[in-house]
N, C-alpha and C positions, 0 to 999 in steps of 0.2 A: 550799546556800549559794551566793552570787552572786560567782564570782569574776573576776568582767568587768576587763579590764585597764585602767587610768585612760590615755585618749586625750590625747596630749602633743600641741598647737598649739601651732608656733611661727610667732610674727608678724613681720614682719623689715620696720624703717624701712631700705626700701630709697633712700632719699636719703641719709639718714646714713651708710649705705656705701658708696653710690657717690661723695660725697662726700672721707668718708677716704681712699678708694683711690685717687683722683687726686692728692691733696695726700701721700698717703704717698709715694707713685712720682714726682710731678713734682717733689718738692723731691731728688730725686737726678739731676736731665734723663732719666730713663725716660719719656718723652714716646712711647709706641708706635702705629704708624701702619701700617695693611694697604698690600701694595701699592696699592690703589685710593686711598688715602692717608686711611682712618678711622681716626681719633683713638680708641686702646681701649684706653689705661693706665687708664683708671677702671673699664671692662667687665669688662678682668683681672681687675684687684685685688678687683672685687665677686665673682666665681666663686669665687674662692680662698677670700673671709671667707667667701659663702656654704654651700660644701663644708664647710668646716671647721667651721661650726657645727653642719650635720646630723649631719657626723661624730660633734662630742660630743656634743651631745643627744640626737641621735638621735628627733628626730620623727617620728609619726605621719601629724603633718598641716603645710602649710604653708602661709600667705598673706603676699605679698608689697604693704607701702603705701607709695605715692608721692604727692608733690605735684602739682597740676592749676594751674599757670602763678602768676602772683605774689601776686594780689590774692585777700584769704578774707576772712570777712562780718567780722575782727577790722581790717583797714584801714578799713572802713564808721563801727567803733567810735573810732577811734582812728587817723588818717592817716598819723602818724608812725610806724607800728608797723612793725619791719626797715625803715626808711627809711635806716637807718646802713648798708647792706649795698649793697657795690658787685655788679656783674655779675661771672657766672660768667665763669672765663678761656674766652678762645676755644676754648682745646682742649677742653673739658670738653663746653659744649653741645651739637653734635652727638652726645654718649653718652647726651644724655637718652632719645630719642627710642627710641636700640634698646634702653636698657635692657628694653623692656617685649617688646620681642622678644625678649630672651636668655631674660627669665623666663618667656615663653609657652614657649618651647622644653622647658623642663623642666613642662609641665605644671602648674607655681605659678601661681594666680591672682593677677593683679596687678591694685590697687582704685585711682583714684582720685578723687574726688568736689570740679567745681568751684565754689569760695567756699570749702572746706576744706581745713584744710592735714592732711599724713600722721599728724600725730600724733590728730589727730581722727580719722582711718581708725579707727586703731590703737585706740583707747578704744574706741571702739563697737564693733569687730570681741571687745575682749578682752570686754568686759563682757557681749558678746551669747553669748559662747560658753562663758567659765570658770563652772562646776559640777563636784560631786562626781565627775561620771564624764569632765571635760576639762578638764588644766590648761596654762594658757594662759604661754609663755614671749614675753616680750616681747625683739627683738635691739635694740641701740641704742648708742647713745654719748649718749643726752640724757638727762640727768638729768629732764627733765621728767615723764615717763614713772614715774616713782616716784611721781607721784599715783593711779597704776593699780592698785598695789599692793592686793591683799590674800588673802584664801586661799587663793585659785586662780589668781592670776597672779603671777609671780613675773618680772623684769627681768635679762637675760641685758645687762649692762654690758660693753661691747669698752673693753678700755682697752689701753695704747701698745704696741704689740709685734703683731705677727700671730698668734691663737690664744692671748691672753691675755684673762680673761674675770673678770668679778666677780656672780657669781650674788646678786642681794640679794631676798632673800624680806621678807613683812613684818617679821618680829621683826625686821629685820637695820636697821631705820629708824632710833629714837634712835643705834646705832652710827654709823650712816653720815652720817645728816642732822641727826642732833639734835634730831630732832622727834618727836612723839608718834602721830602716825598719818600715812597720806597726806592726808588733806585738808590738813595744815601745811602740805604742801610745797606747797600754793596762798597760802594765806595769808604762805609766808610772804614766797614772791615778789610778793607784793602789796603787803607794805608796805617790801622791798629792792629792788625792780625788777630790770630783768636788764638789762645791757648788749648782751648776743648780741642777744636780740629786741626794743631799744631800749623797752623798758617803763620804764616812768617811776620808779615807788614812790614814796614819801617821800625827799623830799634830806635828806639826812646821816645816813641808815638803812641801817645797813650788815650784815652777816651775824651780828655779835653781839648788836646793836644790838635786832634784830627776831626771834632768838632769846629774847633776854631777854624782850621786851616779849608771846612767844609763852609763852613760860615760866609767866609771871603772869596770862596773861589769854588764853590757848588760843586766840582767833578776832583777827580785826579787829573785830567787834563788839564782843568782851570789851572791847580796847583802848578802842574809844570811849566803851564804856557804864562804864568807870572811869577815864575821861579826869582827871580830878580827881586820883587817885591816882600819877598822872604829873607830873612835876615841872620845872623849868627851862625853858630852850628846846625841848627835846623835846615839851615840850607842847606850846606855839604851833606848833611846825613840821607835828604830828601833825593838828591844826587848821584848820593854812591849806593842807595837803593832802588834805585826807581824800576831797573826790570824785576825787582823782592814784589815790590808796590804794584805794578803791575800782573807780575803773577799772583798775588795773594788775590785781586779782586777778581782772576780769571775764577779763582778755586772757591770762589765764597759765591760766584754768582750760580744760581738753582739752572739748571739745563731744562730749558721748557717745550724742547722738541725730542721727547724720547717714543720711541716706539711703542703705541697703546691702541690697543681695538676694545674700547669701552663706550658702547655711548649708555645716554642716562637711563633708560626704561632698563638693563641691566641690575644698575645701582636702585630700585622700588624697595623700598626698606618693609619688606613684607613675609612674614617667616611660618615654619609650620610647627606648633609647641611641643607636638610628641617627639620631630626630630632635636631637638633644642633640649627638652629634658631627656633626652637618651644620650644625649653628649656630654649635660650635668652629671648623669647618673655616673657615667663614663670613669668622669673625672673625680665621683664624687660630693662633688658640689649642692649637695641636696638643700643646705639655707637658700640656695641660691634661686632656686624652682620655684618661689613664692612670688621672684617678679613676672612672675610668667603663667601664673593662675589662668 
């Protein structure tokens, strides 16, 4: 009998926590600065989410995906796309850059490919790797990432609190989102748009709205190919939107063929402590060296 242990990857939207960890810490003036004066309340904050997720999951394997600068082939489709999104605060910028050094430190590969944004990493890395013998944990705060979903990936949700987690596996989908499978959660930002990623959708299609209309007719297809069975304004509006509608769910669907030479023995979540505390030391981080006794 084959009793081979099922290999646990975990993928980590490393913007999404570098991200929260600046905006967690700078909204208390924790603004922290080496004496050479680098800017590294968001470096922090990410070591700490990152420890503390291997802590409780406790991976196998790990890869780390970021963003490659501002423009991906979805501004090509659509100009306006995160066009509502001001610049990163001054303090922040500067932590792009070593992000990718703290994670070389630890031996975690860090990916990212430009014209594509991290989430696109993320799909392709999950979808190339989860099988019966690796399941694939997604880390995040983006709901988007729930189109990833299915038996072998499962989305590791950080919500408000440091080491507060919401594990949602597939079944966990009508609960959560009220939809029937992952591919909804394309559809259904397709036809509600999103204001984060200034996606368009249908005007005056809002989260029930486009629930319902998913309810009765499963797809944006469904919807238009029983347009008739839709009634009022909603109809015309549905009408005089539909390539809005269509283009939003172009731009909200995760591209799962992007260019990546990773395979898993790469991602061996296995590190060496002198290089790791020389990169604390680096930055400072000396509380930090005690997870790493």
């Amino acid at each position: 009998m084959d009793n081979k242990e099922t290999s646990k990857l975990l993928i980590v939207d490393s913007m999404a926590l570098l991200f929260r960890g600046f905006f967690a810490t700078s909204q208390f003036g924790k603004i922290m600065q080496t004496k050479d004066g680098l800017y590294t309340n968001a470096l922090y904050q990410y070591t700490k989410y990152l420890m503390d997720a291997v802590k409780t999951f406790s991976p196998s394997h790990i890869v780390c995906a970021i963003d490659m600068g501002k423009k991906t082939f979805r501004n090509g489709l659509y100009p306006e796309y995160k066009a509502n999104r001001g610049e990163p605060p001054m303090e922040l910028i500067p932590q792009f850059d070593v992000l990718q050094e703290l994670i070389a430190a630890f031996d975690i590969p860090v990916i990212g490919i430009e014209g594509y944004e991290a989430d696109d990493v993320i799909g392709t890395l999950a979808k190339k790797h989860a099988n019966e013998d690796v399941h694939v944990y997604i880390l995040t705060g983006d709901g988007d990432a729930l189109q990833l979903l299915d038996h072998h990936i499962s989305v590791i949700m950080m919500k408000k609190g440091f080491g507060n987690y919401q594990m949602i596996q597939l079944e966990d989908l009508p609960s959560v989102k009220g939809v029937d499978s992952p591919e909804q959660i394309i559809e259904l930002k397709g036809l509600m748009g999103d204001t984060a990623d200034n996606i368009p959708g249908c005007p005056s299609v809002g989260p029930k709205t486009a629930l319902r209309l998913l309810d009765s007719h499963k797809t944006i297809d469904g919807v238009y190919a029983n347009i008739d069975e839709i009634n009022g304004k909603l109809k015309q509006t549905l009408l005089d939107n539909k390539n809005q509608v269509y283009l939003s769910r172009q731009l909200a669907t995760i591209n799962l063929s992007v260019p990546i030479e990773c395979n898993l023995d790469q991602c061996k979540y296995q590190f060496n402590v002198d290089k790791v505390h020389s990169m604390l030391d680096k930055l400072e981080f000396q509380s930090l060296k005690k997870w790493f006794a």
